[in-house]
SEFI-509251 format. One record per residue (C-alpha): x, y, z. Coordinates in steps of 0.2 Angstrom, whole numbers, plus 5000, padded with zeros to 4 digits. Example, Ala and Ser with C-alpha at 12.3 -4.5 7.8 and 13.67 -1.06 7.14 Angstrom:
506249785039;506849955036;
***
This chain:
485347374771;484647204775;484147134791;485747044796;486847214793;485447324802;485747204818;487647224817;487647404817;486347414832;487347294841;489047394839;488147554844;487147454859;488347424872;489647534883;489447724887;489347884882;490948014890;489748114897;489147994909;491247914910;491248104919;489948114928;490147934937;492148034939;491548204945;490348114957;491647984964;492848144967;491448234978;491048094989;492848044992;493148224997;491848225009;492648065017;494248135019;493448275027;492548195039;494148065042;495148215046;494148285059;493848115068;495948115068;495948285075;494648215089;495848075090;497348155096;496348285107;495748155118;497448055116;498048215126;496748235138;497248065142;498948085143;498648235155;497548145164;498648005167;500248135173;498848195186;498748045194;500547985192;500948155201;499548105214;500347945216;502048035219;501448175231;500648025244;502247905243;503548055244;502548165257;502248305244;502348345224;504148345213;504848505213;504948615200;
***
């Protein structure tokens, strides 16, 4: 083999990667977006919980509101 075929074949055996590390760079990306949507659901789930503590909040003071312009709360 002389030199100009010994730089051809290193060349077209030089670049690009292996499988192995195709699914390692996969099985990595798949871990770390698993962990995000973890970590999205929970702050969703804290989301709507305070969404409703607002919401309950705001019906207090609307009742509030109510019970000093009417004289006393809505009936049942």
């Amino acid at each position: 083999m002389n030199k100009a075929q010994r730089n051809i074949h290193r060349r077209s055996h030089a670049g690009g990667f292996s499988l192995i590390e195709m699914l390692a760079v996969i099985v990595l990306i798949g871990i770390v977006a698993g962990i995000v949507v973890q970590q999205v659901g929970k702050n969703v789930d804290k989301g709507k919980w305070g969404a409703g503590k607002a919401a309950v909040g705001r019906l207090a003071g609307d009742i509030d509101a109510y019970a000093l312009d009417n004289g006393s709360p809505p009936a049942r």
